[in-house]
C-alpha positions as CSV (number, residue, x, y, z in Angstrom):
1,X,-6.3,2.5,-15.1
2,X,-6.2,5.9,-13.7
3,X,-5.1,7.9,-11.1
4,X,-8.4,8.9,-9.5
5,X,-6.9,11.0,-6.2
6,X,-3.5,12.2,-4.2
7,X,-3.0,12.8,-0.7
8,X,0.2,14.2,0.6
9,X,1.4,14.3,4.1
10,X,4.2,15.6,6.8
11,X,4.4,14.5,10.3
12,X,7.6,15.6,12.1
13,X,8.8,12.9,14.2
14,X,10.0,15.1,17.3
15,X,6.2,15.2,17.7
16,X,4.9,11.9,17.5
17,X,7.6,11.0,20.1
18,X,6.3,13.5,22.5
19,X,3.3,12.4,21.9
20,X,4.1,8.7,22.7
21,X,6.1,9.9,25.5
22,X,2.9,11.7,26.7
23,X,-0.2,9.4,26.2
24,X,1.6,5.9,25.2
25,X,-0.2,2.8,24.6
26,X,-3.7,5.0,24.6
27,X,-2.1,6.8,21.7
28,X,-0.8,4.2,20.0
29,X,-4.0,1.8,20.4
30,X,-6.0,4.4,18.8
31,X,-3.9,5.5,15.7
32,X,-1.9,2.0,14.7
33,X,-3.4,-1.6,14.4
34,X,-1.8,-4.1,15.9
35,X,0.6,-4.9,13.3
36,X,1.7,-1.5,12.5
37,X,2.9,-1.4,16.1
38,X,4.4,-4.5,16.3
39,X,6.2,-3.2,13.1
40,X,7.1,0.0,14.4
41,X,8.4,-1.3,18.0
42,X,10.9,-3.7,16.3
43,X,12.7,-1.1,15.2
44,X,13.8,0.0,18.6
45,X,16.1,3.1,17.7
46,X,13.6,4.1,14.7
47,X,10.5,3.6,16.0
48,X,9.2,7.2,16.5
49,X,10.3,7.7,12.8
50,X,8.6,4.7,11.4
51,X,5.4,5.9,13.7
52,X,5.7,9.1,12.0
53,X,6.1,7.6,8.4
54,X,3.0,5.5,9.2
55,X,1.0,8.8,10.6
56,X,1.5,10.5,7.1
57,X,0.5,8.3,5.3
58,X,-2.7,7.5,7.4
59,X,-2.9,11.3,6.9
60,X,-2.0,11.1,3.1
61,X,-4.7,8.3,2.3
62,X,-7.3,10.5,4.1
63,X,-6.8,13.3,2.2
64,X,-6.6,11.2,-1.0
65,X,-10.4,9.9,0.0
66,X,-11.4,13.6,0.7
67,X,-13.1,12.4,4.1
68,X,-10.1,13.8,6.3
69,X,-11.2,12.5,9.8
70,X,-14.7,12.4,9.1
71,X,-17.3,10.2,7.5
72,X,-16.2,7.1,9.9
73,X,-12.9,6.9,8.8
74,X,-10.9,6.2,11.7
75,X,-7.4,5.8,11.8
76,X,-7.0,2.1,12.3
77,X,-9.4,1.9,9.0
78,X,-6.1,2.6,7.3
79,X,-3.6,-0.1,7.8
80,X,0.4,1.0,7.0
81,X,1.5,-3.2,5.7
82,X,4.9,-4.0,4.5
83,X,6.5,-7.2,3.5
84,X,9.9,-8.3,3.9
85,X,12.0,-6.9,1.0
86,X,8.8,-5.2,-0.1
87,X,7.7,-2.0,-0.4
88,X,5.0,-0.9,2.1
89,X,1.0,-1.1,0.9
90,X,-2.3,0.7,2.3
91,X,-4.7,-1.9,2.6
92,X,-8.2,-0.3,4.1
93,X,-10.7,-1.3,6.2
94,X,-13.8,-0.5,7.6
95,X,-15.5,2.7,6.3
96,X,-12.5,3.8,4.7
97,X,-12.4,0.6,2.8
98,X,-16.3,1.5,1.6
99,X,-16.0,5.0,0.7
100,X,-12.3,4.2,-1.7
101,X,-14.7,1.6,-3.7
102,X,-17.3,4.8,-3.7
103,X,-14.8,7.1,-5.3
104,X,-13.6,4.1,-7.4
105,X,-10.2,3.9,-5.8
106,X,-9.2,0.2,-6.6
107,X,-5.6,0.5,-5.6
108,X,-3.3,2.8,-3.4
109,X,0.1,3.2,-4.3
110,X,2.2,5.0,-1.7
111,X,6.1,6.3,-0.8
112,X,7.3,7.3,2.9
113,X,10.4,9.3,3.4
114,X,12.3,10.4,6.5
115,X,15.2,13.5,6.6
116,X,16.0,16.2,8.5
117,X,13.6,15.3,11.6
118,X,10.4,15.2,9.2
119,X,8.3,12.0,7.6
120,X,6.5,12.7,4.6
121,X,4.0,10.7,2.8
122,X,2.4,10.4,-0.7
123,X,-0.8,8.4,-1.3
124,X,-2.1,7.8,-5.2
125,X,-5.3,6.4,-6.0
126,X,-5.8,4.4,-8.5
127,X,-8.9,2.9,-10.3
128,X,-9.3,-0.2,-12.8
């Protein structure tokens, strides 16, 4: 095992607030899957900062498969999963899912912090 990419990311959550507050459920539809919002709106007086957490690292993981938002990756390709008493996972779908196995990523190991008004987000690839 190796690490085969990074990706690092920082979203400030003031932003991804406005931009809720602005384009909503459109927004939201098109960056989150289903369960990444139903995640995010459970935690009704976090939820812009868990959005934001969840941004970086779809930012983070797309930066880690060098494709940024190109070669079909879309955002809901990258799925933001965690577990009760577990630490969040990446799992990937899609085309993001395809090019990982290209680049030999086998696993995605990741970390999601929130101070001072910011989310930040570190993605490592890993192979077998």
């Amino acid at each position: 095992m190796s690490v085969v990419a990074l990706g690092i990311d920082l979203a400030r959550i003031d932003r991804i607030d406005d931009v809720i507050a602005r384009r909503g459920r459109r927004f939201l539809e098109r960056v989150f899957t289903e369960g990444e919002r139903a995640y995010c709106d459970r935690r009704l007086t976090t939820s812009s900062s868990s959005y934001a957490g969840r941004f970086a690292v779809k930012e983070a993981v797309m930066k880690l498969l060098g494709t940024g938002w190109a070669r079909g990756v879309r955002w809901v390709d990258i799925e933001v999963v965690r577990e009760p008493g577990q630490a969040p996972t990446v799992v990937l779908h899609g085309a993001a899912g395809r090019i990982a196995t290209e680049r030999g990523v086998a696993r995605i190991h990741i970390s999601i912090t929130h101070d001072a008004g910011i989310a930040a987000a570190v993605a490592v690839g890993e192979s077998d």
